[in-house]
C-alpha positions in Angstrom: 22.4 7.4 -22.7 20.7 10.4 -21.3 20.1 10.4 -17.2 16.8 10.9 -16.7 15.0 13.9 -15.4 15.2 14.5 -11.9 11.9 14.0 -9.9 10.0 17.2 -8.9 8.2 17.6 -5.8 5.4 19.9 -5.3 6.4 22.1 -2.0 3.2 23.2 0.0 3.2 25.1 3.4 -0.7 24.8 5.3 -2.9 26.9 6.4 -3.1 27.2 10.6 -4.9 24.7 11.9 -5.5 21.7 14.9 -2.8 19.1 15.6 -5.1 15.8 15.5 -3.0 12.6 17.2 0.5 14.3 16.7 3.7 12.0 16.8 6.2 14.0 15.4 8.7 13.8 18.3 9.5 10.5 17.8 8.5 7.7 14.5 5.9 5.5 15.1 5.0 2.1 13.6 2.6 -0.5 13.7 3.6 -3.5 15.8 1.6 -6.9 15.0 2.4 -8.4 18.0 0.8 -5.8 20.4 -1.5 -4.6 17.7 -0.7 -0.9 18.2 1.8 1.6 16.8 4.9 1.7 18.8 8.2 4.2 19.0 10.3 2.9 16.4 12.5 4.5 14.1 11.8 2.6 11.1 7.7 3.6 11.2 6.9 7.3 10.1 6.2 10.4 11.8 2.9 11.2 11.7 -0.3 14.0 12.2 -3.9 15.3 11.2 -4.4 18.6 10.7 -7.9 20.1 11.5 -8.5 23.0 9.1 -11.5 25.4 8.6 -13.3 24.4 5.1 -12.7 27.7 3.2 -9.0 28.2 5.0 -8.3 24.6 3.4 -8.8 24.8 -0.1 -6.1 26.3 -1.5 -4.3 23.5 -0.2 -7.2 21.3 -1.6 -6.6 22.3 -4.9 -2.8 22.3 -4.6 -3.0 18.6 -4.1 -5.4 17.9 -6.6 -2.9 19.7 -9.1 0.0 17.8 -7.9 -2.0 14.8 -8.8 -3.0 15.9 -12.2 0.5 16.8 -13.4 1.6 13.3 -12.0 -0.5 11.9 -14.7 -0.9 8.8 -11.5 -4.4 8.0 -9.8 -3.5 7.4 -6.3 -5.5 4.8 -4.4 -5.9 7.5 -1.3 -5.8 11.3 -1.3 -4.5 13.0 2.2 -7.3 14.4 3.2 -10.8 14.4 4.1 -13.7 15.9 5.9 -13.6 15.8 9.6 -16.2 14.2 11.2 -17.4 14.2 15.1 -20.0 11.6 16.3 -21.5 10.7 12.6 -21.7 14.8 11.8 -19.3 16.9 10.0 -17.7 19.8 11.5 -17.3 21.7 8.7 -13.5 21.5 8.9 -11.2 19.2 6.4 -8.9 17.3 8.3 -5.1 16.8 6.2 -2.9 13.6 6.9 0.7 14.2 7.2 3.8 12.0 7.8 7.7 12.1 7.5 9.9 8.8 7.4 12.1 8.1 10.7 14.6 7.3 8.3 16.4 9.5 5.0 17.6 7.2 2.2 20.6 6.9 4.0 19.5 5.3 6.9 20.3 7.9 9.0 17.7 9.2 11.5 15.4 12.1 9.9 14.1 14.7 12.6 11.4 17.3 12.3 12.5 21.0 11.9 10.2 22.7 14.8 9.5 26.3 14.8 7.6 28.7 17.2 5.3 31.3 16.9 7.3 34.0 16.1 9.4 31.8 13.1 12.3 31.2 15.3 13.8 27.6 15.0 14.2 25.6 18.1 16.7 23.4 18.9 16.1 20.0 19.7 12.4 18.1 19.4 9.0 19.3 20.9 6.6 16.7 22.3 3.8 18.4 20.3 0.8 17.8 21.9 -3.2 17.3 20.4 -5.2 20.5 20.4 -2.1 22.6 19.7 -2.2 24.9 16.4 0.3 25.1 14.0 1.3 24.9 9.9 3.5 22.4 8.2 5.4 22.9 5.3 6.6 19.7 3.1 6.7 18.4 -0.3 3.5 16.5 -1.7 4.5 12.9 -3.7 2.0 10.8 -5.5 2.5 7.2 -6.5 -0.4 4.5 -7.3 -0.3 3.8 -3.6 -1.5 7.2 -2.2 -0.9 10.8 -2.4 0.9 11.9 0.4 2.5 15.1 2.4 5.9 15.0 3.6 6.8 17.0 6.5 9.6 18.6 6.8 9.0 21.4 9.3 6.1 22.3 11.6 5.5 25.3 13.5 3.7 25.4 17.2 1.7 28.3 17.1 -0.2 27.3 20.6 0.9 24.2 22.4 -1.9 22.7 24.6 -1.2 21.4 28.0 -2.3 17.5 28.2 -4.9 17.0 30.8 -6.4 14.0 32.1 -10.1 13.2 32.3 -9.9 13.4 36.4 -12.1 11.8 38.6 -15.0 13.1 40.7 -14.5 13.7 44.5 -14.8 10.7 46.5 -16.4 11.1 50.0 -14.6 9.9 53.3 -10.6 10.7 51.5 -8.2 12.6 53.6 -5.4 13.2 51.2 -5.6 16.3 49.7 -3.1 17.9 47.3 -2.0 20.2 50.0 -0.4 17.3 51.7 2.7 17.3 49.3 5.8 18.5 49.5 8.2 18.8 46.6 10.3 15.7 48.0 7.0 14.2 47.0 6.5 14.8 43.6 9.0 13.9 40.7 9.0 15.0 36.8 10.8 12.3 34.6 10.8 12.4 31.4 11.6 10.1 28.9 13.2 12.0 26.1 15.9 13.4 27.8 15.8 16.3 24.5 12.2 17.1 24.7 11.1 20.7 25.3 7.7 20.5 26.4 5.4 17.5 27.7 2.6 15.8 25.7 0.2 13.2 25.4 1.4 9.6 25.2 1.7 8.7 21.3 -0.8 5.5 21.4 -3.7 6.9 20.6 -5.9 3.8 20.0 -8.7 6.0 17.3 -4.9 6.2 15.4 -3.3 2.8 15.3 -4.7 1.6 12.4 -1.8 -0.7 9.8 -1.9 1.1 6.8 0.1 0.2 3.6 2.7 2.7 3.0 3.4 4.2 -0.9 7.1 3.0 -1.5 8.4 6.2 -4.1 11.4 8.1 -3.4 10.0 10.5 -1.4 13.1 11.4 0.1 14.8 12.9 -2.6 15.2 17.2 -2.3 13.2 19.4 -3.9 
């Protein structure tokens, strides 16, 4: 009996565009208990991708294809247009994930890249409002249409800031007042590169049912 064809993947690198909710330095997934999406490694990387309208469309249509040739009419496609208070920007915001696991059950990791195309060792705590492109394979099953990650590149990585707070009258402590004894940076991924916004992003917890194809197999 004749094996039967290996699976092909359609391979897609994106445009540059806006990390939405990144959590690709560790796999998130959602947690009934707590009702939010928690570190674990069984869950999925995950990110949106802000992208202009017109920079987005060759993607667009490279998805689209992918779905045609899989002869399959997914339930979801991966992307959609971005909206802001009720209005659209006039950007298309993409939906990208990677499993925390391979096959195998070993622990997958994220391939991060800078700027200039060098790899870099280790993970990046990528935070929102950074740019960047991923590169991936795209999969479609009844479930959904999805894009893999495999690598990501940081073109700008934002600093996280804080809301603040407004001065408050009659306070004496100033920021002056500190010494360096006084001030401590822990972090708790002792293999991180950069800070970043905490992963639990309440606008992103939502339990969504996962495709189950072989995603994982290579190109």
């Amino acid at each position: 009996m004749a094996a039967a064809p290996k699976k092909k993947y359609t391979k897609f690198k994106t445009p540059r565009g806006v990390y939405v909710y990144p959590k690709l330095h560790k796999a998130y997934k959602w947690d009934e208990a707590s009702e939010r999406s928690l570190p674990n490694p069984d869950g999925d990387y995950s990110t949106r991708l802000s992208v202009p309208s017109k920079e987005a469309q060759p993607l667009v249509s490279l998805i689209k294809q992918a779905i045609k040739e899989s002869g399959v009419k997914p339930k979801h496609v991966p992307y959609e247009d971005e909206e802001k208070d009720g209005e659209k920007t006039g950007n298309v915001l993409f939906k990208l994930k990677a499993y925390g696991k391979t096959k195998d059950g070993e622990i997958n990791r994220i391939k991060f890249f800078d700027a200039d195309g060098t790899a870099i060792k280790g993970v990046v705590h990528v935070t929102g409002g950074s740019t960047g492109r991923l590169l991936g394979w795209i999969s479609v099953s009844k479930m959904g249409c999805r894009l893999n990650i495999r690598e990501a590149q940081i073109i700008d990585l934002a600093e996280m800031e804080g809301e603040g707070f407004e001065a408050a009258a009659g306070g004496s402590f100033k920021r002056t007042d500190l010494d360096n004894d006084n001030v401590t940076d822990d972090d708790e991924d002792e293999d991180t590169s950069t800070s970043n916004e905490s992963g639990d992003n309440a606008d992103d917890e939502t339990n969504e049912t996962e495709e189950t194809s072989d995603e994982e197999e290579e190109f």
